[in-house]
PDB file as gemmi writes it, atoms N, CA and C in Angstrom:
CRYST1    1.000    1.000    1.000  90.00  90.00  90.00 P 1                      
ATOM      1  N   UNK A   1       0.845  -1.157   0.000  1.00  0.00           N  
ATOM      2  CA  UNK A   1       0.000   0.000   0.000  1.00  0.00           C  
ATOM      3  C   UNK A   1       0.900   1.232   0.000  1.00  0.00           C  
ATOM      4  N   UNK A   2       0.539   2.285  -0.676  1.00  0.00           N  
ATOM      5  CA  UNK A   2       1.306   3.446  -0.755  1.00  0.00           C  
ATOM      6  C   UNK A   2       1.206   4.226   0.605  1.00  0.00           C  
ATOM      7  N   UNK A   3       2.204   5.201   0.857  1.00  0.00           N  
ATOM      8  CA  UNK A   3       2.828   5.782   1.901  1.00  0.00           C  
ATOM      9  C   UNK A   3       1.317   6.700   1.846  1.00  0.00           C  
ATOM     10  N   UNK A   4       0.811   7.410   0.972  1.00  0.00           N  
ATOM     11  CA  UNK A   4      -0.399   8.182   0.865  1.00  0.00           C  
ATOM     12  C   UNK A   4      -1.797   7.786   0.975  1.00  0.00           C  
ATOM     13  N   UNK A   5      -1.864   6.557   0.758  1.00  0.00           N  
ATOM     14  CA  UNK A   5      -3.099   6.134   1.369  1.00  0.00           C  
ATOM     15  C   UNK A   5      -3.792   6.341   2.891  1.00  0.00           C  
ATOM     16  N   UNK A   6      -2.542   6.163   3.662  1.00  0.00           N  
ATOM     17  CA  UNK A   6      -2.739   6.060   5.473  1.00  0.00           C  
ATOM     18  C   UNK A   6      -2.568   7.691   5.514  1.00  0.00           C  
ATOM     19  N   UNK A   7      -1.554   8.715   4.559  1.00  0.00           N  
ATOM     20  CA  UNK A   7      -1.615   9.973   5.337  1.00  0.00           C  
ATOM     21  C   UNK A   7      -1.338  10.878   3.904  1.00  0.00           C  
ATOM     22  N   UNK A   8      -2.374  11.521   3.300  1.00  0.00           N  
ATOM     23  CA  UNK A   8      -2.572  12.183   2.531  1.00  0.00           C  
ATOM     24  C   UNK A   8      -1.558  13.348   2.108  1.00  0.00           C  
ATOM     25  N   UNK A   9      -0.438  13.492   3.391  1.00  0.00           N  
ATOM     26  CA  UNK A   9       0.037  14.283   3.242  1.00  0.00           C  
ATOM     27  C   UNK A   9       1.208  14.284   3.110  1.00  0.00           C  
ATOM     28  N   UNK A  10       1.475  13.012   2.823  1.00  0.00           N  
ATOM     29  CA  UNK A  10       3.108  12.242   3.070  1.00  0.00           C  
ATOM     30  C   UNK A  10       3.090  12.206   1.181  1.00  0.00           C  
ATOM     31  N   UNK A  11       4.555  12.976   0.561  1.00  0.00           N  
ATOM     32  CA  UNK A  11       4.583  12.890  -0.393  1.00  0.00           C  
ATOM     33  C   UNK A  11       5.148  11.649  -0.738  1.00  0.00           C  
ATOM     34  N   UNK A  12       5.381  10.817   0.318  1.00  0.00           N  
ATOM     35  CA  UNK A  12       6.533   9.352   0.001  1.00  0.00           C  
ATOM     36  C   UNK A  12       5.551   8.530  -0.461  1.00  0.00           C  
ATOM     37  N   UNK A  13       5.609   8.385  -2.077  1.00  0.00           N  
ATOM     38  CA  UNK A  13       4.484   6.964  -2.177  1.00  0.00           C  
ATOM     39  C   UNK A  13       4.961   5.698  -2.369  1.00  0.00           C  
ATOM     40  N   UNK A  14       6.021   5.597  -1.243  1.00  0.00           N  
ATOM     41  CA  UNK A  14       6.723   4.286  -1.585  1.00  0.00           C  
ATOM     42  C   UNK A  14       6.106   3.586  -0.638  1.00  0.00           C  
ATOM     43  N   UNK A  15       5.953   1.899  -0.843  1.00  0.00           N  
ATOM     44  CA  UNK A  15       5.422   1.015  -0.147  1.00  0.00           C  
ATOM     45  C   UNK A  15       5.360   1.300   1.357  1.00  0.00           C  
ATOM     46  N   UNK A  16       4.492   0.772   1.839  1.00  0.00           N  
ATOM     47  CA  UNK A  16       4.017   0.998   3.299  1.00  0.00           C  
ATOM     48  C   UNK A  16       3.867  -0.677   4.247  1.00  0.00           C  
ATOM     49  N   UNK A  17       4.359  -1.472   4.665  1.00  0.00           N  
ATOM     50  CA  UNK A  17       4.349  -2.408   5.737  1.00  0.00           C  
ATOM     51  C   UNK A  17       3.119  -2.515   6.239  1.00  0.00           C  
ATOM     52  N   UNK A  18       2.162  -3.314   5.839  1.00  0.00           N  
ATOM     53  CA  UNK A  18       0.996  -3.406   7.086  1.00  0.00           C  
ATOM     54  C   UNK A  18       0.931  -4.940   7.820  1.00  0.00           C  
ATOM     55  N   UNK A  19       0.208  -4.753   9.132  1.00  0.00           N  
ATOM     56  CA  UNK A  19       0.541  -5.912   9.603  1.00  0.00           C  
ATOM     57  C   UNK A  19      -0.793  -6.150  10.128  1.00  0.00           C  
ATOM     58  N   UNK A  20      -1.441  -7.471   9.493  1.00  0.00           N  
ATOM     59  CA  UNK A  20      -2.820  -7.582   9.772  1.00  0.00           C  
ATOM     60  C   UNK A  20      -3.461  -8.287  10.731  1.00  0.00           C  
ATOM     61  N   UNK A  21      -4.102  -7.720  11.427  1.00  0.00           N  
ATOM     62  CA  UNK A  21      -4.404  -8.062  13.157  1.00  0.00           C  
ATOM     63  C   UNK A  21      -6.054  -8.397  13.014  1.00  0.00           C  
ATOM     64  N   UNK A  22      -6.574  -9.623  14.027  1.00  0.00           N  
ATOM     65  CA  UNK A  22      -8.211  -9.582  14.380  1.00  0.00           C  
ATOM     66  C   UNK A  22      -8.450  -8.127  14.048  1.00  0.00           C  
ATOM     67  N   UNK A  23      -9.893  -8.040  13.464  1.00  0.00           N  
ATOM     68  CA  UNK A  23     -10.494  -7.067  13.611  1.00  0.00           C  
ATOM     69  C   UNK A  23     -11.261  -6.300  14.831  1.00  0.00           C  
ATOM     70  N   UNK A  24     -11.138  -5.114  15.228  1.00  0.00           N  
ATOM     71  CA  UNK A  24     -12.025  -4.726  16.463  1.00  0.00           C  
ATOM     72  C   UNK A  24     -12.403  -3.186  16.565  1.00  0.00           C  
ATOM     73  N   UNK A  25     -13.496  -3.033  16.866  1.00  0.00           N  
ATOM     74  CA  UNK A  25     -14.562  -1.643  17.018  1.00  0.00           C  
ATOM     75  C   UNK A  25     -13.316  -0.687  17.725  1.00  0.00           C  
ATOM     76  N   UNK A  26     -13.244   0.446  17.230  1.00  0.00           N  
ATOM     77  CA  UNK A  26     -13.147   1.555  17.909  1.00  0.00           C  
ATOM     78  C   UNK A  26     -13.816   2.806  17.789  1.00  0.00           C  
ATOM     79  N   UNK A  27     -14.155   3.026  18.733  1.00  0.00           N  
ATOM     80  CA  UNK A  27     -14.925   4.978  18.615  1.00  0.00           C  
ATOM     81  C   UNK A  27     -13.976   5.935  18.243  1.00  0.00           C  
ATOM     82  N   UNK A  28     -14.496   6.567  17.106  1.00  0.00           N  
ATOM     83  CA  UNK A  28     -13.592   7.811  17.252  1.00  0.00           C  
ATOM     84  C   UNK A  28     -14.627   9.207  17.096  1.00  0.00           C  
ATOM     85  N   UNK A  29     -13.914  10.401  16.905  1.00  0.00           N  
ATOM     86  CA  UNK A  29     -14.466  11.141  17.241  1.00  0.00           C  
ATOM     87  C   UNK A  29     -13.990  12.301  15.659  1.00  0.00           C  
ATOM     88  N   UNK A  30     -14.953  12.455  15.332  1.00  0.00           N  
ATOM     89  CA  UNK A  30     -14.823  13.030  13.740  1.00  0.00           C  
ATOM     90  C   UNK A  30     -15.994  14.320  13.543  1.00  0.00           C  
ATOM     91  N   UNK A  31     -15.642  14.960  12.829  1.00  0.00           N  
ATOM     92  CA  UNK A  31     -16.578  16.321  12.619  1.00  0.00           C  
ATOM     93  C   UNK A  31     -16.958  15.669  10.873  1.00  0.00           C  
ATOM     94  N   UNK A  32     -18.358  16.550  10.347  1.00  0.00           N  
ATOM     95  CA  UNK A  32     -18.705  16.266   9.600  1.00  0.00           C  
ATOM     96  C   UNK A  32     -18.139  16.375   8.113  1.00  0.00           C  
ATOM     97  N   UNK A  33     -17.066  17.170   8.139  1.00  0.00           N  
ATOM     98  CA  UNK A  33     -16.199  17.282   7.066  1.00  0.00           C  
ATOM     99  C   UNK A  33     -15.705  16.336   6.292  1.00  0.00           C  
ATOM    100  N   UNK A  34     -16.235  16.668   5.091  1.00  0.00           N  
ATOM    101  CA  UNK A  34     -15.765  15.695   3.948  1.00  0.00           C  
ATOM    102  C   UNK A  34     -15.168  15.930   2.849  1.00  0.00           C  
ATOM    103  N   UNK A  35     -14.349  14.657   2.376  1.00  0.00           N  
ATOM    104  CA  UNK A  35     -13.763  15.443   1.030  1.00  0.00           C  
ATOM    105  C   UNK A  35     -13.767  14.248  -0.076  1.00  0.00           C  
ATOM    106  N   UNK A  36     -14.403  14.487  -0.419  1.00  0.00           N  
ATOM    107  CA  UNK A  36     -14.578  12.978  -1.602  1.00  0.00           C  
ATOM    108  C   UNK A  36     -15.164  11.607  -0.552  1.00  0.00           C  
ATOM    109  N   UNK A  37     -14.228  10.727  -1.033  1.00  0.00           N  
ATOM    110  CA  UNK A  37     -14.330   9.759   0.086  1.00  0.00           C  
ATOM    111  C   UNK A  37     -14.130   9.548   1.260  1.00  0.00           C  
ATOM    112  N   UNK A  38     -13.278  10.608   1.988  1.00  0.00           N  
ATOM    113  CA  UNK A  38     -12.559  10.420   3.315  1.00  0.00           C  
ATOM    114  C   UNK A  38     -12.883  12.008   4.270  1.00  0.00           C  
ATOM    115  N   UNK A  39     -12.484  11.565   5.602  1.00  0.00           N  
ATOM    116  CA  UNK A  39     -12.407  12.662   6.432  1.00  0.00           C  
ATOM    117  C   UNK A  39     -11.843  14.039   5.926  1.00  0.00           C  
ATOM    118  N   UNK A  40     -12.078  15.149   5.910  1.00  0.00           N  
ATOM    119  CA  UNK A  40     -11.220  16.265   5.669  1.00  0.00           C  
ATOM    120  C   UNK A  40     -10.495  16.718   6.850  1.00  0.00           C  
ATOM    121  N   UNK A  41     -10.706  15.936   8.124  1.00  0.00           N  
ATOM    122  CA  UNK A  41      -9.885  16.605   9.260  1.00  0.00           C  
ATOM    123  C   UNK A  41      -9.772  14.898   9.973  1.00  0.00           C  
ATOM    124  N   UNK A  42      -8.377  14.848  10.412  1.00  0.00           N  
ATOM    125  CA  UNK A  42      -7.924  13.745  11.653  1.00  0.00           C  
ATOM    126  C   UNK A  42      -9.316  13.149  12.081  1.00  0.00           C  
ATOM    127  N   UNK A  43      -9.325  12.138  11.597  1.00  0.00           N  
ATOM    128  CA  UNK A  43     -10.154  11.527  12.852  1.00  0.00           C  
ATOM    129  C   UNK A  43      -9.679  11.338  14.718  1.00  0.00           C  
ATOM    130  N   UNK A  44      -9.943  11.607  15.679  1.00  0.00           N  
ATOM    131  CA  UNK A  44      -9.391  10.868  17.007  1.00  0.00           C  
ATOM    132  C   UNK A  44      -9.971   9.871  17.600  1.00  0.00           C  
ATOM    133  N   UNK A  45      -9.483   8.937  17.982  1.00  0.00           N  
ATOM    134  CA  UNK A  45      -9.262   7.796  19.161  1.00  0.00           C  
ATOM    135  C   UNK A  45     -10.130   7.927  19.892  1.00  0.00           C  
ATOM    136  N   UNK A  46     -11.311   7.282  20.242  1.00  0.00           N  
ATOM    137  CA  UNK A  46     -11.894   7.633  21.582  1.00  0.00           C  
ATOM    138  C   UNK A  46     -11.606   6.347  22.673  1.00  0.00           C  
ATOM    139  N   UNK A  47     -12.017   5.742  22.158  1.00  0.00           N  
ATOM    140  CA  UNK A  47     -11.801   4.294  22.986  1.00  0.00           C  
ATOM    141  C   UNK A  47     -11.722   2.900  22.145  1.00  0.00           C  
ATOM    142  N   UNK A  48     -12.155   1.900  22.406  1.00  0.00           N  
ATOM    143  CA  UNK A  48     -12.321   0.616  22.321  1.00  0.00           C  
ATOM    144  C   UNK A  48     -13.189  -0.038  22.327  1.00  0.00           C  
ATOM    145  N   UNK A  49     -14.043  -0.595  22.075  1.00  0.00           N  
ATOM    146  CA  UNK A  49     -15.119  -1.128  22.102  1.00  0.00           C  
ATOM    147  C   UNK A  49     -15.222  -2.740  21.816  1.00  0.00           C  
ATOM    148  N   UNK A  50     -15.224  -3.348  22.797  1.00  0.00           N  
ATOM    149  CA  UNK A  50     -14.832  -4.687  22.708  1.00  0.00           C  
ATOM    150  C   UNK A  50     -16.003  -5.789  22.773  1.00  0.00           C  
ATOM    151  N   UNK A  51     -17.269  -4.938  23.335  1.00  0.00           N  
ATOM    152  CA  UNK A  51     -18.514  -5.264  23.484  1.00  0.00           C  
ATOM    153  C   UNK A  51     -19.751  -5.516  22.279  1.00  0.00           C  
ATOM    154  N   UNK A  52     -18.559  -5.035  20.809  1.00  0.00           N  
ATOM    155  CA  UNK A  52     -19.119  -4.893  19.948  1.00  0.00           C  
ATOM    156  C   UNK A  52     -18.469  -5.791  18.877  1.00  0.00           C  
ATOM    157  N   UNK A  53     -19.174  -5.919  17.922  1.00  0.00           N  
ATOM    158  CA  UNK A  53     -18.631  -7.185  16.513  1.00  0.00           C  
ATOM    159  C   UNK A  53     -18.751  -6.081  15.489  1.00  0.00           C  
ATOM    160  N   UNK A  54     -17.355  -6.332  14.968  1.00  0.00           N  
ATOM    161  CA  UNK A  54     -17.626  -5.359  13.889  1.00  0.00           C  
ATOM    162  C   UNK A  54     -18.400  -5.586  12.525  1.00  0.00           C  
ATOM    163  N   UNK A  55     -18.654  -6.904  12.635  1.00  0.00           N  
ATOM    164  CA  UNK A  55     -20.418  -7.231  11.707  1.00  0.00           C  
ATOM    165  C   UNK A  55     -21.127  -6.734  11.866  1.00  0.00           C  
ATOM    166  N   UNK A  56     -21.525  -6.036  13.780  1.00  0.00           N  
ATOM    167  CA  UNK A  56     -22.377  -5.727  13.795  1.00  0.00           C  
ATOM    168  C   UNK A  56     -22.675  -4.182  13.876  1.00  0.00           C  
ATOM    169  N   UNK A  57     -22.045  -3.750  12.925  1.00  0.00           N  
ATOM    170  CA  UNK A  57     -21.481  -2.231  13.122  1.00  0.00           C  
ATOM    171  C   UNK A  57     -21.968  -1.535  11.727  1.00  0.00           C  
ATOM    172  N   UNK A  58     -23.413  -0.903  11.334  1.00  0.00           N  
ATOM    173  CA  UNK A  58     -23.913   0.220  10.904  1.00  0.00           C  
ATOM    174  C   UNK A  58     -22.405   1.064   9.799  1.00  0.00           C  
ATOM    175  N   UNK A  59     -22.376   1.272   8.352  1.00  0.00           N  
ATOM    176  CA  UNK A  59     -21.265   1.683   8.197  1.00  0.00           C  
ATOM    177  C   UNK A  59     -22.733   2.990   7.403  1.00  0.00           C  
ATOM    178  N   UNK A  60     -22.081   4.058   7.448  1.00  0.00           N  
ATOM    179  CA  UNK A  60     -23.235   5.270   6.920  1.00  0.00           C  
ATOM    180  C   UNK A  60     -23.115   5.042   5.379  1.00  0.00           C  
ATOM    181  N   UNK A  61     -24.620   5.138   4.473  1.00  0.00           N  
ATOM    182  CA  UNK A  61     -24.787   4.825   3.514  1.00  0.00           C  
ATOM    183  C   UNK A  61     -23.922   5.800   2.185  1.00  0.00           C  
ATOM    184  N   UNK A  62     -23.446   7.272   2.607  1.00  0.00           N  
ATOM    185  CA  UNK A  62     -22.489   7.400   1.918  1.00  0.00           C  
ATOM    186  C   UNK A  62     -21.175   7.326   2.207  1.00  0.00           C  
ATOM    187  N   UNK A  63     -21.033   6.182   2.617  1.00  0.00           N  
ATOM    188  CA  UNK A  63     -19.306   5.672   2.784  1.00  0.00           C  
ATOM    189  C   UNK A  63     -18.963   4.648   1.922  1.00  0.00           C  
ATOM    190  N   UNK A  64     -18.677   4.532   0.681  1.00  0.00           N  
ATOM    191  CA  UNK A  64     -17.640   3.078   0.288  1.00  0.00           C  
ATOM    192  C   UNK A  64     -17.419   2.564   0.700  1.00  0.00           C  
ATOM    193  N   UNK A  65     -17.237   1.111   1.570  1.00  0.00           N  
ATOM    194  CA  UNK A  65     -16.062   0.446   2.027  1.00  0.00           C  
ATOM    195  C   UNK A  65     -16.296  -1.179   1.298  1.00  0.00           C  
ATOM    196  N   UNK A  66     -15.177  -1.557   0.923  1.00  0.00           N  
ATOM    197  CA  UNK A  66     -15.237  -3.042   0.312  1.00  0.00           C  
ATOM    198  C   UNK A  66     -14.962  -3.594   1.510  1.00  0.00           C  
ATOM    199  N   UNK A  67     -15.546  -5.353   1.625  1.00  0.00           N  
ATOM    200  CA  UNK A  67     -15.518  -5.682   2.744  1.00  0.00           C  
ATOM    201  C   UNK A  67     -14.458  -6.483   2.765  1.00  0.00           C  
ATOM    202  N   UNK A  68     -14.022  -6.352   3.622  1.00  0.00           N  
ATOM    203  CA  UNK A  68     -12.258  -7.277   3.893  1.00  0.00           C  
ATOM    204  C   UNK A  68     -12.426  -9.026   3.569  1.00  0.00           C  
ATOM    205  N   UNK A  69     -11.380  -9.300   3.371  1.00  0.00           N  
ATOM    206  CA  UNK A  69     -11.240 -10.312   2.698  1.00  0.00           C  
ATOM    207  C   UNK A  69     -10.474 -11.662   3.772  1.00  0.00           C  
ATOM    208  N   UNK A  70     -10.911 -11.236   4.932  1.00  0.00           N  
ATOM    209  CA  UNK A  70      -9.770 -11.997   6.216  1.00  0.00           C  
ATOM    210  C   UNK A  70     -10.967 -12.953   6.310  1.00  0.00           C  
TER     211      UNK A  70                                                      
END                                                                             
């Protein structure tokens, strides 16, 4: 995956290392800003949510996401 995918602002589009872990819910905390497909501002961290399946997790109807392949 390119260096710009994870941070829009990184001119390095050389390969990026990912290391693929169980999946699991986290809250974050985002303002309504948009820009095409993605956040226009940082998303933040709120917590963890461990009480939750991320099957069972609502994704908003204008968001893209292909569903992972794990």
């Amino acid at each position: 995956m390119k260096g710009t995918t994870l941070d829009r602002f990184n001119r390095d589009a050389s390969p990026t290392e990912l290391t693929l872990v169980d999946p699991v819910v986290v809250e974050v905390l985002a303002d309504a800003a948009w820009s095409g497909q993605s956040f226009r501002h940082s998303l933040r961290f709120r917590r963890v949510r461990p009480e939750l399946d991320p099957a069972d997790v609502e994704v908003p109807s204008n968001v893209a996401v292909d569903a992972p392949d794990w």
